[in-house]
N, C-alpha and C positions, 0 to 999 in steps of 0.2 A: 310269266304268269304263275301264281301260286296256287294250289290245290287245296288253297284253307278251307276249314268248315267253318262255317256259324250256326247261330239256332233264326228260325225265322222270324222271331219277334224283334229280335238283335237287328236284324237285316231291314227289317220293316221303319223301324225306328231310325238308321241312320240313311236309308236309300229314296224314302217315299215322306220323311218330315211326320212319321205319326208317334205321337206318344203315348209313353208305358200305356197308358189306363185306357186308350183306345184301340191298342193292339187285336185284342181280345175281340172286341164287336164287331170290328173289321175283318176279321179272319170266318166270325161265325156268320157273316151274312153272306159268306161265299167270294169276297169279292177279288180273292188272290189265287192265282190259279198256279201251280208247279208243273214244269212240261205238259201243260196242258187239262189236267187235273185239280179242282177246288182244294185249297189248302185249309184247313181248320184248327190241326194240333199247333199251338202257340210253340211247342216243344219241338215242334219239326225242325232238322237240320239237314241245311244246304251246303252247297260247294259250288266254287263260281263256275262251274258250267250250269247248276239248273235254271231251267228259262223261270223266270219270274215274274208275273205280272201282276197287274191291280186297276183294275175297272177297263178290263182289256190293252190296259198300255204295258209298254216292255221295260220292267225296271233292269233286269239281268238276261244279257242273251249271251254268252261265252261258246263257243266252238272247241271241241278237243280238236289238236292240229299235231298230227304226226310224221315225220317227212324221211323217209331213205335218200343218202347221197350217196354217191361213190367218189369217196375222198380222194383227190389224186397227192403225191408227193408236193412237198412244198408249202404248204397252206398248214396254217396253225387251225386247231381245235378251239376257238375262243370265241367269244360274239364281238369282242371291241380287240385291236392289237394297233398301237402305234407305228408299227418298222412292216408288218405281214399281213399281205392276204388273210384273210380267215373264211371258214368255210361258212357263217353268213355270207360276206361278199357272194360266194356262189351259187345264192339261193334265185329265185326269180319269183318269192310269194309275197304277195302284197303286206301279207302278216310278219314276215321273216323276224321281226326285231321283238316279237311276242315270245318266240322259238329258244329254248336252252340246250345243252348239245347232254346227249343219255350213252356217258362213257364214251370218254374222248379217243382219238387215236396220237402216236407222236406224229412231230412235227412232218418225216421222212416216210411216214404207215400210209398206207392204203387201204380202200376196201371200202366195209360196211358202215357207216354209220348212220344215227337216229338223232334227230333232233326232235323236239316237244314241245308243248306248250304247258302238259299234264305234268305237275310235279308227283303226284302220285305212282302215276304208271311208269315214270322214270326209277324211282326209288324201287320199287318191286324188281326191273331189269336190272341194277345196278348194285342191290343188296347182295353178297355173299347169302345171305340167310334165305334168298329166293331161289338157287343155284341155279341161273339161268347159265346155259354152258354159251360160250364165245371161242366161236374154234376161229383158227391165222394156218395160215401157209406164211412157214418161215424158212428164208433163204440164208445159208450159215456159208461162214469163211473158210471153215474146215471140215474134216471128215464128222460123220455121227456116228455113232453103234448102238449097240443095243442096252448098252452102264447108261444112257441117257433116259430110256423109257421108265427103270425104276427107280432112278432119281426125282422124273418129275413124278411117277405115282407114288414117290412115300412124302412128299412136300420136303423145302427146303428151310431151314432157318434164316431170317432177316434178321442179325445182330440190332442194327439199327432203331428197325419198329419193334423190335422184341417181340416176333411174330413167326409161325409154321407156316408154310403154303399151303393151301388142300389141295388134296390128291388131283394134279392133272395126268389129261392124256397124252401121250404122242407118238405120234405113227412115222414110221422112218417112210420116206418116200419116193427121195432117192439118196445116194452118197450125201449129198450137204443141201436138201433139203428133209425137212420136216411137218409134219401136221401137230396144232397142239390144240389143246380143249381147255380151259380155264372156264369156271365157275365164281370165280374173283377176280380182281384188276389191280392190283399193289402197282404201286409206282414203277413204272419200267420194270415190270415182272416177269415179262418174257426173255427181254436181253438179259436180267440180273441171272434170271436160272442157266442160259449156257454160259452166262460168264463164272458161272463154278467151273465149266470146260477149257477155261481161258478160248471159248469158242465166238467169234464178233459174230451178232446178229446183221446183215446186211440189205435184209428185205426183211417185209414183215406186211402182210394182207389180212385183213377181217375178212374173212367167207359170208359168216352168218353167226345171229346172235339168238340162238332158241331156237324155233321153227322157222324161224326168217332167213331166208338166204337173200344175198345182194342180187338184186334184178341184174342181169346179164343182158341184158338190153339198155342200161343205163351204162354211157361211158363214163371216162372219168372227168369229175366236174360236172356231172350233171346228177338231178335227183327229180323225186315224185311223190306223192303224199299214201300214204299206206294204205289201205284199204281196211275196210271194218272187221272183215276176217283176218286180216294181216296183225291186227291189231288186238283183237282176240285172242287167237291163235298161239301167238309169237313165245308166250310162256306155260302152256298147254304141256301137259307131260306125255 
């Protein structure tokens, strides 16, 4: 589902059969209400969540639907895949096929992920320009030191997309494990930055994406719909 806006008279005219020139009279006899509220400004703009009605019936009723999984290994990030499970299959919401996935994980990652119905609130979590941080617990094939911490915090060059990294964090935590913080999501940009190490990334977990940590009570393959403060919250500085 898409996060479009229209204006209401736009909406009025292709949803309820009223035209242009009676738009107007319709609106000032009160008879369309917006979540609940008389609508009158002909200029007023919607989005398909707001409830819409007209002589008490429901032209537009849209739900925001936000869902935490905890992705296991194996399971593609996609809503339709030919050969793989996808982590729709593991949904159990009667809406599931509503749902887009908000910053995917690979094929072999674990962890946190979000799926939505809200193109909006996706774009804000997934925009570099919104710098929501997305910290991993990354398990490495070789030793780390400490030439890796100021590597990831001056960013790296992508020959490729002809692109800088911004500055990530990472915290050594043990010998060949690592914590890392990204506010971006480049293509495979966690394994590209240790493979400047010629170091193979071998694990790789989402924790949490902003204020949101993964419910720890959800195992893997299983998920839960967020909660309105979760959902609030989640990009809150």
């Amino acid at each position: 589902m898409q996060s479009s806006r229209t204006r209401l008279d736009r909406f009025l005219r292709a949803n309820a059969n009223i035209n242009r020139r009676h738009v107007r009279e319709v609106l000032a006899s009160g008879r369309v209400t917006i979540d609940g509220i008389a609508a009158t400004d002909i200029n007023r703009v919607i989005d398909v969540f707001s409830h819409v009605t007209l002589d008490g019936k429901t032209l537009q009723k849209n739900q925001r639907r936000n869902v935490m999984l905890n992705k296991p290994q194996g399971v593609v990030s996609a809503t339709r895949d030919h050969k793989n499970k996808t982590v729709i299959d593991l949904l159990d919401f009667d809406y599931k096929e509503q749902l887009h996935i908000v910053g995917r994980l690979d094929f072999n990652s674990t962890g946190l992920l979000l799926l939505s119905n809200d193109g909006a609130w996706s774009r804000e979590l997934t925009s570099p320009a919104g710098k929501v941080a997305k910290r991993y617990t990354v398990g490495l094939e070789s030793p780390i030191d400490d030439s890796y911490i100021d590597a990831f915090q001056n960013g790296m060059y992508f020959e490729f997309e002809d692109i800088t990294t911004l500055p990530a964090g990472l915290k050594i935590l043990d010998s060949q494990t690592a914590e890392v913080t990204l506010v971006e999501g480049r293509y495979h940009q966690i394994k590209r930055m240790f493979g400047r190490f010629d170091n193979k990334v071998v694990s790789l977990h989402r924790d949490s994406i902003g204020n949101l940590s993964l419910d720890e009570g959800l195992v893997q393959g299983e998920s839960r719909e967020l909660t309105a403060a979760e959902v609030a919250g989640i990009s809150e500085a």
